[in-house]
C-alpha positions, 0 to 999 in steps of 0.5 A: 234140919240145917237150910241152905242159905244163899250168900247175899251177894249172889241173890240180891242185885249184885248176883243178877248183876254177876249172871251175865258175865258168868254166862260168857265165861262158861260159853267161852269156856265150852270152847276150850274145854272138853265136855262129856256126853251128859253135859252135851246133853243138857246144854243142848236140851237148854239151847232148845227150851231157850228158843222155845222162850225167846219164840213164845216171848215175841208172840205175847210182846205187845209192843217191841220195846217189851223185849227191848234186850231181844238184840242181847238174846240173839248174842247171846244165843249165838254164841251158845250154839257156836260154843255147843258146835266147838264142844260137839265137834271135839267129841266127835271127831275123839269118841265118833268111832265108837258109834252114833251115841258118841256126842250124846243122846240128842245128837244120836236123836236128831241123827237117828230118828229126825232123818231117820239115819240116812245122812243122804236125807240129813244131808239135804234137810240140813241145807234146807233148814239152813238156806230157809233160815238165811235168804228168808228169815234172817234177812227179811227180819234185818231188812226190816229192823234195818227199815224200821231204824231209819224211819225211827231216826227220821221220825224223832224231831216229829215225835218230839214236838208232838211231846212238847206240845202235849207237854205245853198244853197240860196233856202230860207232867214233866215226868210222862213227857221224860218217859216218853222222849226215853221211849222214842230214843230207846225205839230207834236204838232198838231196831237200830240193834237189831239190825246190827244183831240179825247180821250174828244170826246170818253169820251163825247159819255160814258157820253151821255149814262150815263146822258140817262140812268140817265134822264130816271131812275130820271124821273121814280123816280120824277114823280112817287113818286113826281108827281104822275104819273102812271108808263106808262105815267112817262115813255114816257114822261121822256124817250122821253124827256131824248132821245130828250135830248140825240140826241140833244147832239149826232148829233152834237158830231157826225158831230164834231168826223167826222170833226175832222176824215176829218182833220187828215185822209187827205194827205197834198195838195193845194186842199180842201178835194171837190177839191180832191173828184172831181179831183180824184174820178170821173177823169177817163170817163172809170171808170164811163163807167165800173160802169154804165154797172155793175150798168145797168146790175144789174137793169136788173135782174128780182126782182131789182129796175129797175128803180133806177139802170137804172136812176143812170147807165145812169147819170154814162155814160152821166158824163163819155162822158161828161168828155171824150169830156171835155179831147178832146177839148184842143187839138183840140184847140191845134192843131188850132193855128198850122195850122194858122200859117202855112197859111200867106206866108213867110216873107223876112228874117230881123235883127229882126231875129237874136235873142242874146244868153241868158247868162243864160238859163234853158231849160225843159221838158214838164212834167217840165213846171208847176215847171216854170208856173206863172199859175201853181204855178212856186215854181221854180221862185220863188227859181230862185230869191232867187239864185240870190240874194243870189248869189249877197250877197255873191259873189259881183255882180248880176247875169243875169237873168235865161231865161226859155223855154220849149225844146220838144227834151229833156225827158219829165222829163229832164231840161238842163241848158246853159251858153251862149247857150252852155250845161254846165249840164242837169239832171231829176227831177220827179214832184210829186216825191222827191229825198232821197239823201244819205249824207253818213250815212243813215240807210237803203236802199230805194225802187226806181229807183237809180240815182245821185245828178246831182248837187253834183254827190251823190247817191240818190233815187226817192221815192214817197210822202207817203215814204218822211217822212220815208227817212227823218227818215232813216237819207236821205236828202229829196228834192222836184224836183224844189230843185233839179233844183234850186240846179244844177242851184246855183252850176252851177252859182257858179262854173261859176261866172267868165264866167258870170262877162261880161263888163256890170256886171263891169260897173254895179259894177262901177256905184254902188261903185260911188254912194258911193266913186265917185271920187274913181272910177274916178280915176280909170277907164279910167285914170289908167286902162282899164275896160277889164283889171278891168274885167280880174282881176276880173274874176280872182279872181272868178275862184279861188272862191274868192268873190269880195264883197270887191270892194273899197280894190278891186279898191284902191289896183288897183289904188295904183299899177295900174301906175306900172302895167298893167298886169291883172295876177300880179294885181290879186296877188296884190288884193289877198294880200290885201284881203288876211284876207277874203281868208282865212276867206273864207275857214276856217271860224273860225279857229285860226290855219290853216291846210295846204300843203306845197311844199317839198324844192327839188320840190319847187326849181325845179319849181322855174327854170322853172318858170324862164326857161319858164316863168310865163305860166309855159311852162318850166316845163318838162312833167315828172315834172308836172306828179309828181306833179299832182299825188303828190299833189292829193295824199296829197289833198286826205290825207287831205280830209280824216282828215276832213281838207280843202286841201290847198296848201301853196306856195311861191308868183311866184309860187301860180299863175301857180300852181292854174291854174295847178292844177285846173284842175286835183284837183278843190277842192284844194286852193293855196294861197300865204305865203303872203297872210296868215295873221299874226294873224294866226297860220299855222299848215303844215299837209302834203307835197307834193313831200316828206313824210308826 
């Protein structure tokens, strides 16, 4: 038996690519040539089931860009009607006199058994469905999309920045930030085309009156002056047929304009529209307990359909118990297990009780848990990932994994967040609500509960969903609660890498270099140095918010000075010189000359004695000296914030040391870097002095 083969250029892409073009020229062609009965038939048979598709696609679309080609739809789709109505009006205005089957089978259908062959009843159907489908779908469905396409355009600078910022705090790749900017652009032209696409469906209902009133007045004139028929029996047969023709074209039309109302009059969920309807509308059993006594009661009073409000007002109760059961059942469940437990005898107490501090641990609330579910969806998870390797990429090191528990002792909507089972910071985050934070330079004011930023301490205000796309536009940035969380968490596990870095980070660290340079790390540990001592160092440079991504200048500067010295202190000023490039590239990016602090010369001579009075720890420092200092350099860190310029404190190399440690405390945000380890291609600019005039 010989198979068929399909040539390739019409099943591989180029044949979808040639469907579309196909499709305009045969809808084109329709109008000029004629078509019989049979064909009429089926192309009309297709323009139903199509409508049908496009109305059953919209219902089960979860967000609109779904069906982001629904604008070309509605073109398409009006330009099949118009084609069918040019096709039909030939045959019967050429083949009307010959009775109602002229234009085929369904046209006789909808003539016949629709209206029930009174064109009168036709008639007055006809413009019904027409005026239903113009002044009320059509145009509520293109005010809406027209609504929607300018808040999408003013809400697009907002929802940028949002992207950006998740971009910058490691939430999101390149690649996800991409999608997304994609996403907002490809939104605001989708509604933006479906308004300009509801205008077709509006012109469509204007021509299926005219191309009626046409088929009626030319059926008149052919079959009386042409076909000699008297002027009762031209008038039902060409009247049933135009309005057969016109219905055949308007009930498609009319589930297509409601289809496209379903696409943009819904509000951007994970469910589809059947999901939302159930979930929402019939939710609450004393809802439909309320409703089925207003509706028995009304079948109560005398002259009322007893029997049809009493039947529905008794399906309204046995749903509402059946949904109020529904709701009990998974606490009794709940409350089995507990008394379970409760019931074996207690165990001896064993080594398997004691349990190890997680390094990392998020705590939340029970209104919390379904950022966190894997079976909720967990968008927290997920972002917890990508701080991590985020953090690994710009860092140097891995991070251990974040431990996540529900704590029934915080706020239902509280989280906390532990290093080594100590609270290092705790906020709130409102699911189903997003925080506007003011960056500084918003338009206007928003209503809602005012709280801070618990990552960056700024103000900021919850807004529900409806008010995201207006607080972006006023200038606010936008975030959703798992944001919220995820950024406290990042800040955190930035600010305290050097807590986190424990000898297996090391060894890890360590094992990683030697797939590379073996007989470098060899070399290094145990022979030349302690891995504590490595570690120490380590940690050092992360407290100061240095990144050890380079390990190699990390090891090998150890390695050259290790055999002279031991101390973890004067081998971290040693590795900072040598990464000296990368500190300042650290802290200014892409700047040629550098704006710095210096000390003033009679201070810096009066730290000098008593680092060599007291030591390296600085203990010889009088009280009244280190007030000054603290309050001096404040003032110029402040100084320098205000120019728009990064405080940096440039001191000479014994002093870099005990002034970092010094002034972290007071000043975090300040940089104290060494003259040494600015490197010669730089031009250093001293903006401020601190101990003298500016």
């Amino acid at each position: 038996m010989n198979s068929v083969k399909i040539p390739a250029w019409l099943a591989g892409p180029s044949g979808k690519a040639l469907a579309a073009p196909i499709l305009i020229v045969m809808m084109l062609a329709m109008m000029v040539l004629p078509l019989p009965a049979f064909v009429l038939d089926i192309l009309f048979s297709f323009n139903i089931a199509l409508s049908v598709i496009v109305l059953l696609t919209s219902l089960y679309t979860v967000k609109p860009l779904d069906f982001m080609v629904f604008p070309t739809v509605l073109l398409v789709s009006t330009m099949l009607r118009l084609s069918l109505n040019v096709a039909s009006t030939r045959v019967v205005l050429t083949e009307g006199h010959t009775g109602a089957d002229a234009a085929g089978k369904v046209i006789e259908a909808f003539g016949h058994f629709l209206i029930g062959g009174n064109y009168t009843v036709g008639i007055v159907v006809f413009v019904i469905l027409t005026i239903i489908n113009f002044t009320v779908v059509t145009k509520g469905a293109g005010r809406i999309a027209e609504v929607g396409a300018r808040f999408a355009l003013d809400a697009m600078p907002g929802k940028q920045m949002a992207i950006d910022a998740d971009l910058n705090a490691g939430l999101i790749g390149e690649q996800e930030a991409r999608r997304r900017r994609t996403e907002v652009a490809q939104e605001a032209e989708f509604y933006g085309a479906m308004d300009g696409a509801s205008k077709y469906v509006r012109g469509d209902a204007v021509a299926g009156i005219m191309v009626t009133l046409i088929n009626i007045v030319g059926g008149l004139i052919v079959g009386m002056l042409q076909h000699d028929l008297d002027f009762s029996g031209a008038l039902k047969n060409y009247t049933l047929l135009a309005i057969g023709d016109g219905l055949v074209a308007q009930i498609p039309s009319l589930i297509i304009s409601t289809a496209a109302g379903v696409v943009v009059s819904r509000v951007a969920s994970d469910q589809d529209i059947g999901g939302q309807l159930l979930g929402q509308l019939f939710a609450k059993p004393q809802v439909l307990y309320i409703t089925a006594g207003i509706i028995g009661g009304m079948g109560l009073i005398p002259g009322m359909p007893h029997v049809a409000f009493i039947l529905l007002a008794a399906i309204l109760a046995g749903a509402a118990y059946l949904l109020a059961q529904r709701a009990q059942t998974p606490a009794s469940e709940a409350a089995t297990p507990e008394a379970a437990v409760a019931a074996p005898e207690m165990e001896e107490a064993t080594w398997q009780d004691i349990v190890p501090v997680d390094t990392l641990g998020l705590e939340v609330g029970y209104r919390l848990i379904p950022l966190v579910d894997k079976g909720q969806g967990g968008e927290l998870l997920r972002r917890i990932k990508g701080i991590r390797k985020k953090f690994a990429q710009e860092v140097g090191f891995l991070s251990p994994p974040v431990h996540i528990r529900d704590n029934l002792e915080l706020k239902p909507s509280a989280y906390r967040i532990t290093l080594k089972g100590v609270e290092v910071g705790s906020g709130e985050a409102q699911v189903g609500q997003f925080l506007a934070i003011n960056p500084g330079m918003v338009s206007g004011a928003l209503p809602g509960p005012a709280t801070t930023d618990p990552a960056f301490g700024l103000p900021a205000v919850w807004v529900d969903t409806g008010m995201r796309d207006q607080a972006q536009a006023m200038g606010y940035t936008v975030v959703d609660a798992g944001t919220v969380v995820a950024t406290h968490l990042n800040h955190l596990i930035t600010t305290h890498a050097a807590e986190l870095l424990g000898r297996q980070e090391v060894q890890q660290l360590l094992d990683h270099l030697a797939k590379e340079s073996p007989k470098l790390v060899e070399d290094l540990v145990p022979k030349a140095i302690q891995l504590g001592t490595l570690q120490k160092v380590l940690q050092n440079l992360l407290s100061e918010g240095v990144h050890i991504r380079d390990m190699r200048t990390i090891i090998e500067t150890i390695a050259e000075h290790a055999p002279q010295v031991q101390d973890p202190h004067e081998l971290t000023a040693q590795v900072r010189v040598a990464l000296g490039r990368a500190i300042v590239q650290q802290i200014f990016p892409s700047a040629n000359e550098l704006s710095v602090m210096t000390l003033d010369n009679r201070l810096e001579r009066l730290l000098m004695q008593a680092l060599q009075n007291g030591g390296p720890d600085g203990a010889g420092i009088e009280p009244g000296l280190a007030d000054t200092l603290a309050m001096q350099a404040e003032k110029a860190a402040r100084h320098q914030e205000q120019l728009g310029l990064t405080p940096v404190l440039v001191v000479p190399a014994p002093l870099r040391a005990l002034l970092s440690r010094f002034l972290r405390r007071t000043i975090p945000q300040l940089k104290v870097l060494s003259h040494a380890e600015l490197p010669d291609s730089k031009t250093i600019r001293v903006t401020s002095l601190v101990g003298g005039q500016a």
